[in-house]
Backbone bond lengths (Angstrom), bond angles and torsions (degrees), N, CA, C in turn:
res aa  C-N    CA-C-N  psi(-1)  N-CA   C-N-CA  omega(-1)  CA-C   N-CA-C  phi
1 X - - - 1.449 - - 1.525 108.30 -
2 X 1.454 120.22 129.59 1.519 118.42 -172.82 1.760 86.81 -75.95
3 X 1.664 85.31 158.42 1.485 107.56 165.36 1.425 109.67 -87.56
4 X 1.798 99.67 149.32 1.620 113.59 -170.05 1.744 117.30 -75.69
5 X 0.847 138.86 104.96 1.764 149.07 -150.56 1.737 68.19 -75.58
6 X 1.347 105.96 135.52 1.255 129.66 136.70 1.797 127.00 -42.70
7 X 1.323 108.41 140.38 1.674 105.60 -173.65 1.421 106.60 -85.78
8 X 1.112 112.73 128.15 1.681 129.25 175.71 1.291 119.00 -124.72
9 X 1.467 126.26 164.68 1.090 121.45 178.68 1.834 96.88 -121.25
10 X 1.274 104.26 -159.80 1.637 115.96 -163.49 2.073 104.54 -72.63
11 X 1.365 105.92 -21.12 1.754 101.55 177.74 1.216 81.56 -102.02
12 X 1.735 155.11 71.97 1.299 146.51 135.55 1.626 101.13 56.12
13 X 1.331 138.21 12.86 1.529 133.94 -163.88 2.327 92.26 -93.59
14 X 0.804 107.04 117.89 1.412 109.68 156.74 1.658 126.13 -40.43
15 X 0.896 107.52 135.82 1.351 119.31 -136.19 1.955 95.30 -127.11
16 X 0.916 135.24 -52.16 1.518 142.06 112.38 0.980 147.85 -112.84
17 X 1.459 118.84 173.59 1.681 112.87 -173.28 1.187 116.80 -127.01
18 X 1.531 128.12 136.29 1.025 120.71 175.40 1.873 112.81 -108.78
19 X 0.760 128.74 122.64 1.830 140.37 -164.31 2.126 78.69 -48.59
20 X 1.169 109.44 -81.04 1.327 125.72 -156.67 1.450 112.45 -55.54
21 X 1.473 133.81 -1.92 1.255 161.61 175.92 1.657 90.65 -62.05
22 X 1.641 98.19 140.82 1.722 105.38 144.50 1.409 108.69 -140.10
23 X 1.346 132.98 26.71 1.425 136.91 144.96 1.217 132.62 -1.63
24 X 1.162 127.06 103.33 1.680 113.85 169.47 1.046 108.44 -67.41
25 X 1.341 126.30 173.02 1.952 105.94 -33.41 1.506 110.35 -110.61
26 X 1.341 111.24 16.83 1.423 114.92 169.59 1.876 123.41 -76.06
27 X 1.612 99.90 -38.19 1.971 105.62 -170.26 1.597 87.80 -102.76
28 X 1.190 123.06 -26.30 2.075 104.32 177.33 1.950 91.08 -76.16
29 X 1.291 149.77 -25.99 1.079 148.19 -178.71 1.876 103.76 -63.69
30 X 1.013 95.21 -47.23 1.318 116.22 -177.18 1.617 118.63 -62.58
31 X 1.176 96.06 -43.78 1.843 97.97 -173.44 1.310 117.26 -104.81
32 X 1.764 105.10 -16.87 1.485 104.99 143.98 1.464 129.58 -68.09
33 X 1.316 127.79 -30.65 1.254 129.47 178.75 1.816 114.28 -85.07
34 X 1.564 117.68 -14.55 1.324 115.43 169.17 1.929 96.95 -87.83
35 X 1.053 126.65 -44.53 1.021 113.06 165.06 1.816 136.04 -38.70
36 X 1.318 107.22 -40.83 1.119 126.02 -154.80 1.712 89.01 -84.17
37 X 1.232 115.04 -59.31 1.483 103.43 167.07 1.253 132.14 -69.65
38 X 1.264 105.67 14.92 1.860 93.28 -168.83 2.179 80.54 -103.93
39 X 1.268 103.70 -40.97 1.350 105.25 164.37 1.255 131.23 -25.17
40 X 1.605 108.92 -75.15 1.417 144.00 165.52 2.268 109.57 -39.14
41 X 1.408 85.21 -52.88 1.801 93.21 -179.89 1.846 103.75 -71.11
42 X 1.463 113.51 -43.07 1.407 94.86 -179.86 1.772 107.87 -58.51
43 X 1.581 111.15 -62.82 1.803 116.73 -168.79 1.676 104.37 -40.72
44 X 1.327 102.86 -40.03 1.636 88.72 -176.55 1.644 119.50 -80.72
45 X 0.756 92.24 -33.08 1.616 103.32 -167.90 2.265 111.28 -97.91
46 X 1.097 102.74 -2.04 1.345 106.29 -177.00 1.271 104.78 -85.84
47 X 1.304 139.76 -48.81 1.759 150.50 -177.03 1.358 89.99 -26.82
48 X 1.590 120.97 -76.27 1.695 109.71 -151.25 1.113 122.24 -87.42
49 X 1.670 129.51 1.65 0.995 117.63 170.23 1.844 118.03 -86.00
50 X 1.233 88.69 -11.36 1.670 116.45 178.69 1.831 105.91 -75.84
51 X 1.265 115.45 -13.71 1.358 119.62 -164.01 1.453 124.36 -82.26
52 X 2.033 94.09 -17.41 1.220 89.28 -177.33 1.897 114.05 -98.09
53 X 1.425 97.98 5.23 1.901 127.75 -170.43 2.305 74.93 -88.03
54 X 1.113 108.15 -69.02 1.672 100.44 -154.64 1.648 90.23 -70.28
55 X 0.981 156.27 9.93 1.438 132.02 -177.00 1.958 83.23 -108.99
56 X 1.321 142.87 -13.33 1.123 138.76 -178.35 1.551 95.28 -94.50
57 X 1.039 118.05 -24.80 2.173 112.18 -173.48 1.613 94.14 -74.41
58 X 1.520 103.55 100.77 1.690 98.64 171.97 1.698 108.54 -77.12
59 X 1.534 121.17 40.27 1.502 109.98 163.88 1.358 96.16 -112.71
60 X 1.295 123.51 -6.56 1.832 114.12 173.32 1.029 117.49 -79.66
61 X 1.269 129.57 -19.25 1.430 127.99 -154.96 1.779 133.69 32.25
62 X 1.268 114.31 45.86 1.130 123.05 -145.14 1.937 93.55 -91.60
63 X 0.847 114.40 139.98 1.167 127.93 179.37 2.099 109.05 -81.30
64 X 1.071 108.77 160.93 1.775 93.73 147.91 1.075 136.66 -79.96
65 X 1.507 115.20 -16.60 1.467 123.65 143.24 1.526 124.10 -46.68
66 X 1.157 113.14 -61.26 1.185 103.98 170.38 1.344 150.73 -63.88
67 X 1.478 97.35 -13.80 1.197 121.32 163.12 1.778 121.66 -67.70
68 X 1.208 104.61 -64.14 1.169 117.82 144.35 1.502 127.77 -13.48
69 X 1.269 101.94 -69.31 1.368 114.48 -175.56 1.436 107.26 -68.32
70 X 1.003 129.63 -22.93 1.521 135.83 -169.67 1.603 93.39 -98.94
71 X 1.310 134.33 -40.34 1.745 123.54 167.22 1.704 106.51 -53.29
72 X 1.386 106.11 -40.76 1.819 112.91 -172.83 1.498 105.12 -58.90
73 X 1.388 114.30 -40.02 1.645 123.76 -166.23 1.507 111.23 -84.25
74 X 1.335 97.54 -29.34 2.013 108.56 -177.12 1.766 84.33 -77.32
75 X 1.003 140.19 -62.25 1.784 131.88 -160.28 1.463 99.10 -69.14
76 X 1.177 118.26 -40.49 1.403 99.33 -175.94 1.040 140.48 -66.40
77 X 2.170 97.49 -45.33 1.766 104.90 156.19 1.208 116.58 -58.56
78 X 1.271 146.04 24.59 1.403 158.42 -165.07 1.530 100.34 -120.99
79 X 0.743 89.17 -50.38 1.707 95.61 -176.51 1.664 127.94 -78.68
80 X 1.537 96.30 -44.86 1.559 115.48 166.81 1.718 88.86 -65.42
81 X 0.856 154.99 -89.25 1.442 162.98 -115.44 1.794 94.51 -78.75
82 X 1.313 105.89 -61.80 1.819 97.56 171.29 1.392 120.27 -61.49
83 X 1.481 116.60 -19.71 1.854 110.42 158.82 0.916 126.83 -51.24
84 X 1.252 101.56 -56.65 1.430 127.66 179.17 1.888 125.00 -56.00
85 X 1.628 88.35 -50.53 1.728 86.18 178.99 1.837 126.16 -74.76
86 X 1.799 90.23 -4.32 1.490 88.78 -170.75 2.067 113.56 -74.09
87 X 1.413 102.62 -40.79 1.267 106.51 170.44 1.721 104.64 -58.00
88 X 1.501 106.65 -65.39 1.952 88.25 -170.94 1.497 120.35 -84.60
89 X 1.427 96.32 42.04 1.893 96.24 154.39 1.369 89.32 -107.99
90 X 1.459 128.49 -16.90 1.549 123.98 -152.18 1.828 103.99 -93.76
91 X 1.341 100.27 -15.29 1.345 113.83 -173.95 1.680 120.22 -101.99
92 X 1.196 113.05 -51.46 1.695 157.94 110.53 1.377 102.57 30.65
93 X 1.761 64.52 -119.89 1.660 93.90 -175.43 1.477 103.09 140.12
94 X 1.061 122.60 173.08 1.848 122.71 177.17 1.383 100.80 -52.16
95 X 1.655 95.17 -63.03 1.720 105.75 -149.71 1.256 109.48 -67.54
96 X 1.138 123.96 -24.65 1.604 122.39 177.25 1.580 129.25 -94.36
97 X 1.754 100.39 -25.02 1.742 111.87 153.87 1.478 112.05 -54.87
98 X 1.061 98.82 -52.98 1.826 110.22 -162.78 2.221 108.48 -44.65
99 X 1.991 74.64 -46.54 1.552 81.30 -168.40 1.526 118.18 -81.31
100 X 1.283 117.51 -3.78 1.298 121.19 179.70 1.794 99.58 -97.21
101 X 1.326 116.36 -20.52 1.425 127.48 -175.94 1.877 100.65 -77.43
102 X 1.448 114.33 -32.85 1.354 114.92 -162.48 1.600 89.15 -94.59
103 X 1.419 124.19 -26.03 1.685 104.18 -148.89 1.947 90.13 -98.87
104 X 1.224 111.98 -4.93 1.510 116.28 177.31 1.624 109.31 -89.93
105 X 1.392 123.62 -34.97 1.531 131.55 -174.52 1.260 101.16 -88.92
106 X 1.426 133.49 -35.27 1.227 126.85 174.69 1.309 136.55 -17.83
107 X 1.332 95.83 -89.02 1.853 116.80 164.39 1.411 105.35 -35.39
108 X 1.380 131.98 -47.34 1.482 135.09 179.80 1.532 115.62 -45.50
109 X 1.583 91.55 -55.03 1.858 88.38 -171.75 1.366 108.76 -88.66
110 X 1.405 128.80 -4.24 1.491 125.14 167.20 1.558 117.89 -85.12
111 X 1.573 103.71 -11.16 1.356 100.07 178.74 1.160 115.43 -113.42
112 X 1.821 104.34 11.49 1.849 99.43 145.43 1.332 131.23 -67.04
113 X 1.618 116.27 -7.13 1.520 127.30 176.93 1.418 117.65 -65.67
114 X 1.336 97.00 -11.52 1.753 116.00 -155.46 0.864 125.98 -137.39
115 X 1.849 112.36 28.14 1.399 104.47 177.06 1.463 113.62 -120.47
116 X 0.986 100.20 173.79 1.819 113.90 -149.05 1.359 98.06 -125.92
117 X 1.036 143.54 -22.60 1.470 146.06 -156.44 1.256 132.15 -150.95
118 X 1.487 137.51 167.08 1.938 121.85 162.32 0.952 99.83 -36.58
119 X 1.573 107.89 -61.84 1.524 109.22 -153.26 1.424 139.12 -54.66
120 X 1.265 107.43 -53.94 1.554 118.95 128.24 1.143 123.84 -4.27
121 X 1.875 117.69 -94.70 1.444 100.92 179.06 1.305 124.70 -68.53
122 X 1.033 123.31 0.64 1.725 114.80 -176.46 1.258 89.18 -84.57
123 X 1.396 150.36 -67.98 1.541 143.20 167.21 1.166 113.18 -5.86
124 X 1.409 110.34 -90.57 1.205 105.93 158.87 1.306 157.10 17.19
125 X 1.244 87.68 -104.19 1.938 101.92 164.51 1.616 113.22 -56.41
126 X 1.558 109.59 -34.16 1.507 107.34 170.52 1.171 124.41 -50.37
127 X 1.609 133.94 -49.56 1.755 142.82 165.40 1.379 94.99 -78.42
């Protein structure tokens, strides 16, 4: 069964939308880019609410320093990382910022499942 072409008008601009659509290249643009931030909003923003669950796991041994230190490292790679991505989307492009933005943070937020130590989570939360 062919796939349903998205509705456009004469400047290629979408014309409507359907949520349940995966149409090129307007609704796969779309549900990759709501995806991509809902991604992006958990990795950044998940560390500290998680901080007060790892300072109770007596196998981390996490200090309040370290805790700390791992909120200091999650805002900062936050910050370095939006410097950074604004020129290479500008150079880029979405689709190719995004994916060098997702395949570098990745490993970071999966290997908060798996950490054992400060050291660990301060890594971590940093990518």
């Amino acid at each position: 069964m062919p796939a349903r072409r998205a509705q456009i008008d004469a400047e290629h601009k979408a014309t409507a939308i359907n949520i349940f659509s995966f149409a090129k290249p307007h609704m796969r643009a779309f549900h990759t880019s709501w995806f991509n931030f809902f991604a992006g909003f958990v990795s950044t923003f998940a560390a500290a609410p998680l901080g007060a669950y790892m300072k109770k796991a007596d196998s981390l041994n996490l200090t309040k320093g370290n805790i700390a230190g791992g909120k200091i490292a999650s805002v900062s790679g936050t910050i370095v990382l939006r410097s950074i991505m604004g020129p290479v989307m500008d150079v880029f492009g979405a689709r190719k910022g995004m994916f060098v933005l997702m395949a570098i943070c990745t490993p970071g937020v999966v290997g908060m499942m798996f950490t054992s130590n400060a050291a660990g989570e301060c890594a971590c939360t940093h990518t």
